[in-house]
Gaussian input, Z-matrix of N, CA and C with variables (Angstrom, degrees):
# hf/3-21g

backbone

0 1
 N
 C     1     B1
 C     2     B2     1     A1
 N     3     B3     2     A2     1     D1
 C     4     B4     3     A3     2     D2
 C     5     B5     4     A4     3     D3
 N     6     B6     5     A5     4     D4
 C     7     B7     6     A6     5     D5
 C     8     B8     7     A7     6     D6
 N     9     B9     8     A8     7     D7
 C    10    B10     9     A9     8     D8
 C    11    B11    10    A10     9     D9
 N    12    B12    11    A11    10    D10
 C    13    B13    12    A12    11    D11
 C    14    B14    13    A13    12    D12
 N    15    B15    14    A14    13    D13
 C    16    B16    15    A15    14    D14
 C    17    B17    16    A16    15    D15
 N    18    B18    17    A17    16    D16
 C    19    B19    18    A18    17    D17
 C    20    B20    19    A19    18    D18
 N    21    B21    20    A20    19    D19
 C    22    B22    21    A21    20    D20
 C    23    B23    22    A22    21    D21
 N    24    B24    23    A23    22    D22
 C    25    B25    24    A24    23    D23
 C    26    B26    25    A25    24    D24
 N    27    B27    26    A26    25    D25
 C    28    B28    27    A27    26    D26
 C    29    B29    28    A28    27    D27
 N    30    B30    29    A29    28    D28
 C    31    B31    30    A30    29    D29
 C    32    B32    31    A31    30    D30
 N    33    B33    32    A32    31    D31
 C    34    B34    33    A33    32    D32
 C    35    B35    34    A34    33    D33
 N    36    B36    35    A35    34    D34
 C    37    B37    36    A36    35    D35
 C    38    B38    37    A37    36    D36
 N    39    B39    38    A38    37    D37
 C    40    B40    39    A39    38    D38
 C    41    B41    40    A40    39    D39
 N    42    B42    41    A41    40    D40
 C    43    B43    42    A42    41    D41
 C    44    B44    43    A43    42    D42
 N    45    B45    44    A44    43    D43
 C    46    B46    45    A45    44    D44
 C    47    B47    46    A46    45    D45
 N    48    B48    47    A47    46    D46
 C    49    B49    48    A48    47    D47
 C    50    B50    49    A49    48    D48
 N    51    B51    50    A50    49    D49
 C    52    B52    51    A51    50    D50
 C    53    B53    52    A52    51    D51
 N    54    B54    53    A53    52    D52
 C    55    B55    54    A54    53    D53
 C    56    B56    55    A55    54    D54
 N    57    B57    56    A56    55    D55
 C    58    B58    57    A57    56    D56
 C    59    B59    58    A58    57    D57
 N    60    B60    59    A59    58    D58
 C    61    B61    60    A60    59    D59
 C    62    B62    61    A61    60    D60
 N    63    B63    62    A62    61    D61
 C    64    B64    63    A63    62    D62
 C    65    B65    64    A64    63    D63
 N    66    B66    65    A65    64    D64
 C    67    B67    66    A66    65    D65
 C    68    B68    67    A67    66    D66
 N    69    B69    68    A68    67    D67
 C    70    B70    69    A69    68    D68
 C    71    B71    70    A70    69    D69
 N    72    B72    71    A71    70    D70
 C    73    B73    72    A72    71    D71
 C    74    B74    73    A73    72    D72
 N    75    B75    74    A74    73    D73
 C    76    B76    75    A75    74    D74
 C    77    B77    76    A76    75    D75
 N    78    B78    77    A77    76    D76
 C    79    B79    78    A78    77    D77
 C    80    B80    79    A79    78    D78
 N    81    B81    80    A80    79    D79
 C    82    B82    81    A81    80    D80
 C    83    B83    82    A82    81    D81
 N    84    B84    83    A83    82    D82
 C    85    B85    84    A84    83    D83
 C    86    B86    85    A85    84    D84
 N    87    B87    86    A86    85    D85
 C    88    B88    87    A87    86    D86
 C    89    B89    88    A88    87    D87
 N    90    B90    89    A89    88    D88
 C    91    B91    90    A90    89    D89
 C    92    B92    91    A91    90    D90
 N    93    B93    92    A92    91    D91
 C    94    B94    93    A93    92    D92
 C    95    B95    94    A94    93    D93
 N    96    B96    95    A95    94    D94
 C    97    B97    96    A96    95    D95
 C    98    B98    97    A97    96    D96
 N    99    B99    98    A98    97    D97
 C   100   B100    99    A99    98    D98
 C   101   B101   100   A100    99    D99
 N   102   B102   101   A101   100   D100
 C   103   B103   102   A102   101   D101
 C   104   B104   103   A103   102   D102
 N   105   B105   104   A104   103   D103
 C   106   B106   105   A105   104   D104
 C   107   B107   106   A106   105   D105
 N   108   B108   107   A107   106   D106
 C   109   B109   108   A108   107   D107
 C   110   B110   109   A109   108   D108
 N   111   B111   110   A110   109   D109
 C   112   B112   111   A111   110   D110
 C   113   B113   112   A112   111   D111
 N   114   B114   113   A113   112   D112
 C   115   B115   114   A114   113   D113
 C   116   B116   115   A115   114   D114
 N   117   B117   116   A116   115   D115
 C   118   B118   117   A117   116   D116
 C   119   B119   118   A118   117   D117
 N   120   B120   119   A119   118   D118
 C   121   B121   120   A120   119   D119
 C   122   B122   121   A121   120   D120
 N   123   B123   122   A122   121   D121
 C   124   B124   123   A123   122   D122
 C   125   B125   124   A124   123   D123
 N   126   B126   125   A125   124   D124
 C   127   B127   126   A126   125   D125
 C   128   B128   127   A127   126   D126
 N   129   B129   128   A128   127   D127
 C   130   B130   129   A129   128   D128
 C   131   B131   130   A130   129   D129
 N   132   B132   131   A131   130   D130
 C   133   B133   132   A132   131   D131
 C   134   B134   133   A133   132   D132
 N   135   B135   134   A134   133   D133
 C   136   B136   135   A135   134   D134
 C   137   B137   136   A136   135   D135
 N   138   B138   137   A137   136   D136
 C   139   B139   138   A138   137   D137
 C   140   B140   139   A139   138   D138
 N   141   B141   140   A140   139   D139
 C   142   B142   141   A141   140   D140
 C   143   B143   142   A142   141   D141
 N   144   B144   143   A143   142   D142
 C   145   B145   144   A144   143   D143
 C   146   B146   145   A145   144   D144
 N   147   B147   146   A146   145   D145
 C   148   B148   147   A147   146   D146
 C   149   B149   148   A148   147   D147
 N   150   B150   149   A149   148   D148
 C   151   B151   150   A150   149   D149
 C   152   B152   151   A151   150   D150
 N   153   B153   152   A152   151   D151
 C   154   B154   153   A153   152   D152
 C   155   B155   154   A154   153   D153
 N   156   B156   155   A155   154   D154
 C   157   B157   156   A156   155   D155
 C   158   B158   157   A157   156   D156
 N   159   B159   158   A158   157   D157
 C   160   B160   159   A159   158   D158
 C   161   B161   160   A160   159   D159
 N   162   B162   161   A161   160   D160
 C   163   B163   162   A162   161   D161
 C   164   B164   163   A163   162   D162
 N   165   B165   164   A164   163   D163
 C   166   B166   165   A165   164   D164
 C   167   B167   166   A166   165   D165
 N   168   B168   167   A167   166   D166
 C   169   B169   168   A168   167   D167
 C   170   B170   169   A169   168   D168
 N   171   B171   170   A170   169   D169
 C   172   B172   171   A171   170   D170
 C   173   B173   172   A172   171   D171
 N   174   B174   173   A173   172   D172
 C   175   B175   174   A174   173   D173
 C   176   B176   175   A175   174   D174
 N   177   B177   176   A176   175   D175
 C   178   B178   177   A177   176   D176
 C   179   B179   178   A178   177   D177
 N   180   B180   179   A179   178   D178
 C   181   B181   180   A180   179   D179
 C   182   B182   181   A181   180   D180
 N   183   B183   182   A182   181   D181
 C   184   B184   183   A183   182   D182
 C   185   B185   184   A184   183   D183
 N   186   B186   185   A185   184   D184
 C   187   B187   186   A186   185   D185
 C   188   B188   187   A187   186   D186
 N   189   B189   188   A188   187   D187
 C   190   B190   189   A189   188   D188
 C   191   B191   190   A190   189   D189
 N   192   B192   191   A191   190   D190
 C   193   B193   192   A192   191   D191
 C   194   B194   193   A193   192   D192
 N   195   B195   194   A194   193   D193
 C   196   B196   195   A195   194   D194
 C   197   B197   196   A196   195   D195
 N   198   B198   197   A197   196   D196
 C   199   B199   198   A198   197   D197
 C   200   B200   199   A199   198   D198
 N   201   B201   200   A200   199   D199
 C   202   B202   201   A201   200   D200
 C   203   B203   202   A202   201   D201
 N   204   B204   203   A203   202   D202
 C   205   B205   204   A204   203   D203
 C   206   B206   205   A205   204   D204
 N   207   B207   206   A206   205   D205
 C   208   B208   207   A207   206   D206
 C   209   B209   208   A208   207   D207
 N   210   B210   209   A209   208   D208
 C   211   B211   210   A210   209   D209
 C   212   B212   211   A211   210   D210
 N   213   B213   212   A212   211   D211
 C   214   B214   213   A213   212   D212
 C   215   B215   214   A214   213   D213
 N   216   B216   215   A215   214   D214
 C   217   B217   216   A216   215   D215
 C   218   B218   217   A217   216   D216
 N   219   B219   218   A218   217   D217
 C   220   B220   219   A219   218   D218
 C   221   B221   220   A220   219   D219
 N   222   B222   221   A221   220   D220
 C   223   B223   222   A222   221   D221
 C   224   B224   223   A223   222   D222
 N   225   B225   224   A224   223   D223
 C   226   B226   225   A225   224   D224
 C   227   B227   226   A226   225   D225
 N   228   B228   227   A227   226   D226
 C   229   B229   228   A228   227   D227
 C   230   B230   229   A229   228   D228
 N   231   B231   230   A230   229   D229
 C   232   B232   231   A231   230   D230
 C   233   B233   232   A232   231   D231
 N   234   B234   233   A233   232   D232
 C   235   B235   234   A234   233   D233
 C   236   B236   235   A235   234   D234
 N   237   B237   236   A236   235   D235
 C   238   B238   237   A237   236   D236
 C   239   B239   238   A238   237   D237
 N   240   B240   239   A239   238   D238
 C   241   B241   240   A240   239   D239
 C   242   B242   241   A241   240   D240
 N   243   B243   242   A242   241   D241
 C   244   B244   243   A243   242   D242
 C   245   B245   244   A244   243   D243
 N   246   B246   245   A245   244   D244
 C   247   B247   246   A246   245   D245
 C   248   B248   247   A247   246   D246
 N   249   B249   248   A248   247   D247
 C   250   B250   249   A249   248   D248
 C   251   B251   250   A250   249   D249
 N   252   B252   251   A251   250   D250
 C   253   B253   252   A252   251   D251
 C   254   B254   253   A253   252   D252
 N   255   B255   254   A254   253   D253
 C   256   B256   255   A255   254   D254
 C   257   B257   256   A256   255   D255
 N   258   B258   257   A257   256   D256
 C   259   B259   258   A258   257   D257
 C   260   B260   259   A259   258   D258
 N   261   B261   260   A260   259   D259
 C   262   B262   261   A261   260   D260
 C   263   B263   262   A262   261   D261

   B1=1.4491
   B2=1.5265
   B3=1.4480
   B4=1.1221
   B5=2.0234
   B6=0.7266
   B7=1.5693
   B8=1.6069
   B9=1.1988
   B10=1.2771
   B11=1.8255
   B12=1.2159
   B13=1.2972
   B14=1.6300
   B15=1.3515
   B16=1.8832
   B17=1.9232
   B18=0.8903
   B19=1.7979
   B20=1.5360
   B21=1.3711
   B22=1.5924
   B23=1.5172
   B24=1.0465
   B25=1.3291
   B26=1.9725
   B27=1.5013
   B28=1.6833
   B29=1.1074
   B30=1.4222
   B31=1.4534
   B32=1.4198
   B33=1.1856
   B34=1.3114
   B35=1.6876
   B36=1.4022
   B37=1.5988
   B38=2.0811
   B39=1.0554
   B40=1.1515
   B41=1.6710
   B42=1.3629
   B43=1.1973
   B44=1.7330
   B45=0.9896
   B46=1.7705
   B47=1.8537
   B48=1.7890
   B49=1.0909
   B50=2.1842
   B51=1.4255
   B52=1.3725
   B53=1.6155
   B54=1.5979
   B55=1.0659
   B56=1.6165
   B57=1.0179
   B58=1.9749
   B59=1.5854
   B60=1.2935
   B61=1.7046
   B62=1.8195
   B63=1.1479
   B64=1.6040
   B65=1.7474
   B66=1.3326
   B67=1.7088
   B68=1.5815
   B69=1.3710
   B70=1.9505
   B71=0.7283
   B72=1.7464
   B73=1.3673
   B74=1.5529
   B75=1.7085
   B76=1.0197
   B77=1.6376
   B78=1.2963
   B79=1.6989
   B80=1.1926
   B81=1.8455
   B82=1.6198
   B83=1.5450
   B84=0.9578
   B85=1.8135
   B86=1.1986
   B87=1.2079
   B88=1.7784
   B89=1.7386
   B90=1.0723
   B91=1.3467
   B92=1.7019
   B93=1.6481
   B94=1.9170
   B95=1.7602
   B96=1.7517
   B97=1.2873
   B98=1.2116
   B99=1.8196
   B100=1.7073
   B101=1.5963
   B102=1.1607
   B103=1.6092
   B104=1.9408
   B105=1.1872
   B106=1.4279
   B107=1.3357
   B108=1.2970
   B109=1.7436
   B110=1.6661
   B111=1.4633
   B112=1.5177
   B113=2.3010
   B114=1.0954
   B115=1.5312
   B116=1.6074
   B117=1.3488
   B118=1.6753
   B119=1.5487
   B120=1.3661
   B121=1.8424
   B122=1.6825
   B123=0.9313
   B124=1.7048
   B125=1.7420
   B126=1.2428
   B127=1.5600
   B128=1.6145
   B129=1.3185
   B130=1.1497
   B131=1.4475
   B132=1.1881
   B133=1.5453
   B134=0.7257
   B135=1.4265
   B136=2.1073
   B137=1.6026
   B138=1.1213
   B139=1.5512
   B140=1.4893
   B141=1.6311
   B142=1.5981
   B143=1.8848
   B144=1.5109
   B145=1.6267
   B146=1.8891
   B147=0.8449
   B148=1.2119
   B149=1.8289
   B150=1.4321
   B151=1.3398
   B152=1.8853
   B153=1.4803
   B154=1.5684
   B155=1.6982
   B156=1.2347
   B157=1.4029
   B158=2.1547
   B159=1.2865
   B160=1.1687
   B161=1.7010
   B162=1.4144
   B163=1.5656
   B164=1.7829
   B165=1.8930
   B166=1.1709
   B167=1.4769
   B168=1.5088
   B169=1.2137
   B170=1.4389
   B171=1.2765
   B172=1.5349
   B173=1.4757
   B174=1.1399
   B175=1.5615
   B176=1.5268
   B177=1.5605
   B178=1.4869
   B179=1.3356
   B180=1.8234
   B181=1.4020
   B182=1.8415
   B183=1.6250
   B184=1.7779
   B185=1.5997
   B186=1.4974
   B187=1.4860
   B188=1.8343
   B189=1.7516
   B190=1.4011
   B191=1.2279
   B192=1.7434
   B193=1.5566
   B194=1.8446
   B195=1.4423
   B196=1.1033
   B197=1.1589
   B198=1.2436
   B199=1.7120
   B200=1.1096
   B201=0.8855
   B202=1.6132
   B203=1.9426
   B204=0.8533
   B205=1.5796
   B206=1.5394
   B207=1.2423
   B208=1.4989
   B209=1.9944
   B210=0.9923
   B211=1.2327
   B212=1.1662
   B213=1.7109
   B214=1.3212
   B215=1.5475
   B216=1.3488
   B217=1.0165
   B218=2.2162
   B219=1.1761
   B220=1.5233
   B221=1.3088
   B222=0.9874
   B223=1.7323
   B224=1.3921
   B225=2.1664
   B226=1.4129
   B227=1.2413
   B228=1.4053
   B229=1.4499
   B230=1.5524
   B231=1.2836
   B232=1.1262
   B233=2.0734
   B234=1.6010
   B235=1.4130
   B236=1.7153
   B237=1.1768
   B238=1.4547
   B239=1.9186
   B240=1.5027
   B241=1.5761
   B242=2.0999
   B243=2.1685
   B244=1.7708
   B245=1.8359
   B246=1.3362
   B247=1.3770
   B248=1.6921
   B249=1.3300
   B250=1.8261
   B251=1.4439
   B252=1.2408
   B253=1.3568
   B254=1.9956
   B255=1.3861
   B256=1.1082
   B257=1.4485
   B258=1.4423
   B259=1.4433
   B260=1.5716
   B261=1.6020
   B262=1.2846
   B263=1.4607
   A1=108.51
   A2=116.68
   A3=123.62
   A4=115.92
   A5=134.73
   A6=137.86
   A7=108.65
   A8=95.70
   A9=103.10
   A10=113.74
   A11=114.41
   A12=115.64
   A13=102.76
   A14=102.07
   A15=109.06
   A16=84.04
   A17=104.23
   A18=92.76
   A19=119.41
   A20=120.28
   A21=120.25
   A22=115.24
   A23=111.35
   A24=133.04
   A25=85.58
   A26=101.83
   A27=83.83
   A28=100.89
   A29=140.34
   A30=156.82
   A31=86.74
   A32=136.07
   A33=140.33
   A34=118.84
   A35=93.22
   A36=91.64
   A37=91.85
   A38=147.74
   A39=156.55
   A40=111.86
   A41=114.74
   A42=115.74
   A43=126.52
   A44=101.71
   A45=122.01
   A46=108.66
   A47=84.73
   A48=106.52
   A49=130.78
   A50=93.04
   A51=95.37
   A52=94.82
   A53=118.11
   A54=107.94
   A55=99.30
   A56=95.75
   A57=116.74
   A58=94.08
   A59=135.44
   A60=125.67
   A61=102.15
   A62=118.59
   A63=121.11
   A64=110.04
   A65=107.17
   A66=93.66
   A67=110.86
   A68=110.30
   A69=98.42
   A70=155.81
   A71=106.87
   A72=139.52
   A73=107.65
   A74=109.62
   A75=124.20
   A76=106.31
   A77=84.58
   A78=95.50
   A79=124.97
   A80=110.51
   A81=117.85
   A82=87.56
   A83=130.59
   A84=126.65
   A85=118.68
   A86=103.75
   A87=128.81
   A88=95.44
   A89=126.00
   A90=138.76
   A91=117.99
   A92=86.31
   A93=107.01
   A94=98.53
   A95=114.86
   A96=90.54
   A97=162.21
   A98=85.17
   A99=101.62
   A100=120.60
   A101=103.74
   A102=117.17
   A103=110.56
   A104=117.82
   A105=101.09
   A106=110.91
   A107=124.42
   A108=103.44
   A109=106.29
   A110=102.32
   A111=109.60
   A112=98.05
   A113=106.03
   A114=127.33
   A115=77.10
   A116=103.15
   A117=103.47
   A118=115.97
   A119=114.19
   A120=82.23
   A121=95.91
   A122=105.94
   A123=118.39
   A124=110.76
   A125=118.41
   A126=92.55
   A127=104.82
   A128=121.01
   A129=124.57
   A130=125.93
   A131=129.13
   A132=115.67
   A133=108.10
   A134=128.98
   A135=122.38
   A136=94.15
   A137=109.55
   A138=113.18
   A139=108.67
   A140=90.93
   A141=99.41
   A142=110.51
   A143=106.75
   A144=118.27
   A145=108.16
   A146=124.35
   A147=127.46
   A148=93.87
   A149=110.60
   A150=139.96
   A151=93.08
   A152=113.55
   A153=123.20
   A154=100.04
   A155=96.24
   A156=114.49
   A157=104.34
   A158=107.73
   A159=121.28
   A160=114.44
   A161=112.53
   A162=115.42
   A163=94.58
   A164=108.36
   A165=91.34
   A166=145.79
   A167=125.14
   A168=121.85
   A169=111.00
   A170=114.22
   A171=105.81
   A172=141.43
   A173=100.40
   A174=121.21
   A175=105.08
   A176=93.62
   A177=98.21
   A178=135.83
   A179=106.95
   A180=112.44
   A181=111.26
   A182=89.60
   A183=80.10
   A184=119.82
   A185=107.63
   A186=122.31
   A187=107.22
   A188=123.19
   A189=113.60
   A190=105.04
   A191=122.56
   A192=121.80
   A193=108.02
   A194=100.76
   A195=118.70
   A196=120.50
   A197=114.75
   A198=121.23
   A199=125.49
   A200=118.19
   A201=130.09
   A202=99.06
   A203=110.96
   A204=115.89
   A205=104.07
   A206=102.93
   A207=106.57
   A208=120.56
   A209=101.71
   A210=109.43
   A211=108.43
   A212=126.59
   A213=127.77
   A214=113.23
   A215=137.46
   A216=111.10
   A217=127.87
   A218=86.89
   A219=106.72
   A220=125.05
   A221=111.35
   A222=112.87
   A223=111.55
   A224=114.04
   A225=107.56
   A226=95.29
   A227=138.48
   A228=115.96
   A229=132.23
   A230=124.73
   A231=141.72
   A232=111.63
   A233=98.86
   A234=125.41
   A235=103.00
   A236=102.00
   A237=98.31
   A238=133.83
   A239=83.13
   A240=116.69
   A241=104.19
   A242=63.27
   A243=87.47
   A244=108.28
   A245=108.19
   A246=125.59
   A247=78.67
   A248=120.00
   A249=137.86
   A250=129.37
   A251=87.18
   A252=87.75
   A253=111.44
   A254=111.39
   A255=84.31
   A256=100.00
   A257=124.12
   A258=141.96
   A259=96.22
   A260=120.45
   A261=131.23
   A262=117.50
   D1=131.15
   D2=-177.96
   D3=-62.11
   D4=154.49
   D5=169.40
   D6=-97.52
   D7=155.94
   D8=-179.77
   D9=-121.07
   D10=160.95
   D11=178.78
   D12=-122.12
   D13=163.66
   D14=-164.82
   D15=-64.95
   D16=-76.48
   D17=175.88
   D18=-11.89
   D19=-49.33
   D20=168.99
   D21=-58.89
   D22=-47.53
   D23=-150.91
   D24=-68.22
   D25=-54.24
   D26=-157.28
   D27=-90.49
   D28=16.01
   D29=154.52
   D30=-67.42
   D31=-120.12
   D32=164.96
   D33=24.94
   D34=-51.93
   D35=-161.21
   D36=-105.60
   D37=-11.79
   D38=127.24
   D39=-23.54
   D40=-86.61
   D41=149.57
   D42=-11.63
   D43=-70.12
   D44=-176.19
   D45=-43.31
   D46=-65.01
   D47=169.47
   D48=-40.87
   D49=-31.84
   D50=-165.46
   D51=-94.10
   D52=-21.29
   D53=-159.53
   D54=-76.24
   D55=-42.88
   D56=-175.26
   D57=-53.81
   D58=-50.44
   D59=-173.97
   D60=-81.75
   D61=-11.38
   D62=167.82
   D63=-81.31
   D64=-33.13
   D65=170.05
   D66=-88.55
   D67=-30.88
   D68=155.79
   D69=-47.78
   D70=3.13
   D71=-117.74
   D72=-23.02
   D73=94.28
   D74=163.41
   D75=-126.98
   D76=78.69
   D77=-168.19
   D78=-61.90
   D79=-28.21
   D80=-167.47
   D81=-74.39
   D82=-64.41
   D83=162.64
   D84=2.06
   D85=-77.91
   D86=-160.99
   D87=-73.79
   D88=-46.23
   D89=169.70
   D90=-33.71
   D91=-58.05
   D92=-173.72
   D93=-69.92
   D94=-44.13
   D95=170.58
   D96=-105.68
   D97=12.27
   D98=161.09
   D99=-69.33
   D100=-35.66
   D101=-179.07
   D102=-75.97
   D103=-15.39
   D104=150.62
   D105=-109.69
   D106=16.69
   D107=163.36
   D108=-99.35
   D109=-16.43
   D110=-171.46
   D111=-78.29
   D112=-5.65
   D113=-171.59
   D114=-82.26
   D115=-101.79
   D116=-166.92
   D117=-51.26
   D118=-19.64
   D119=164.07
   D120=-148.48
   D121=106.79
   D122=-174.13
   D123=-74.88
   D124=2.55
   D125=162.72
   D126=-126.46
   D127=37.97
   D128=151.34
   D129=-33.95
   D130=104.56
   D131=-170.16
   D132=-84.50
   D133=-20.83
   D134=-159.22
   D135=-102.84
   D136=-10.90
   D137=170.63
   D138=-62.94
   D139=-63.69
   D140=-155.80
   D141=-73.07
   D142=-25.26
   D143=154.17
   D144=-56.33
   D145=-45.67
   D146=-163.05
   D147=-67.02
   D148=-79.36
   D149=157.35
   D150=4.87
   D151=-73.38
   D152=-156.46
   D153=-65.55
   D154=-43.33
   D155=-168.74
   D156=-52.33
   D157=-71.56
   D158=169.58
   D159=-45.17
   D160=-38.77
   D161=-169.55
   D162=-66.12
   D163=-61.16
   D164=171.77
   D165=-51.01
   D166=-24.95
   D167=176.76
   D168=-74.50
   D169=-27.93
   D170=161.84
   D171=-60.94
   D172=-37.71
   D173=141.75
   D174=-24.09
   D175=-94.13
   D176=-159.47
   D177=-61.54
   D178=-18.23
   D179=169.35
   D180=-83.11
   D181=-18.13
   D182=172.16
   D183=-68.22
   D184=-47.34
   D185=171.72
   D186=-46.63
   D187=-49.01
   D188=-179.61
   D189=-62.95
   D190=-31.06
   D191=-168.71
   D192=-47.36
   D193=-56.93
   D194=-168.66
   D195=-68.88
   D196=-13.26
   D197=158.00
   D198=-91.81
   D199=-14.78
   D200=170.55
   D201=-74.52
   D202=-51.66
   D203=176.72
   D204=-55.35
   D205=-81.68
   D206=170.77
   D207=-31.52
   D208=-38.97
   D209=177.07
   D210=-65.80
   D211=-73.15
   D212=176.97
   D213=-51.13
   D214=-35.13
   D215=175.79
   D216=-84.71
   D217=11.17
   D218=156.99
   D219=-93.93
   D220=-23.57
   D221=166.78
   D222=-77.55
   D223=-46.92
   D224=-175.93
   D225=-68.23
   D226=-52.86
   D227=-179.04
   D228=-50.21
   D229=-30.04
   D230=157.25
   D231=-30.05
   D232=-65.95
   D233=177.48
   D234=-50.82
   D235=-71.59
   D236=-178.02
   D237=-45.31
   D238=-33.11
   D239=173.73
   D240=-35.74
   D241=-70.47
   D242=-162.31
   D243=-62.12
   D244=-19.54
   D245=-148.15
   D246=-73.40
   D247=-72.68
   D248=167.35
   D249=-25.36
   D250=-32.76
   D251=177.47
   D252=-106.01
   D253=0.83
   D254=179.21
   D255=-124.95
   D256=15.17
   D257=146.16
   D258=-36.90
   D259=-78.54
   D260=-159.41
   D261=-49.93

């Protein structure tokens, strides 16, 4: 069995750490701590896989965010529409 050094260890548990706030999706989290472990050792692969992985879901829940907004404010406008015109 291989040994480990405190350097592994908080690699390891860094890692762990970001993955666990990436399924919480607490991405700005998981984000801040791939990008300083990817600092001290830059060819981390499961970092920089991890890293893409998280960037995209931010993406895409930002893009649903923004439709959801967009959406609701087509319906309240919708309401107000109908609301105006049948005031008159």
């Amino acid at each position: 069995m291989k040994e480990t050094t405190r350097g592994d260890d908080a690699r390891i548990c860094v890692h762990y750490l970001a993955l666990a706030h990436a399924r919480l999706q607490n991405y700005d989290k998981s984000l801040s701590l791939l990008n300083s472990l990817l600092r001290t050792e830059p060819s981390n692969m499961q970092a920089k896989g991890l890293r893409n992985v998280v960037e995209k879901r931010m993406k895409r829940e930002g893009l649903l965010g923004m439709g959801l907004v967009g959406g609701a404010a087509v319906l309240i406008g919708g309401i107000v529409i109908a609301g105006m015109t049948l005031k008159k």
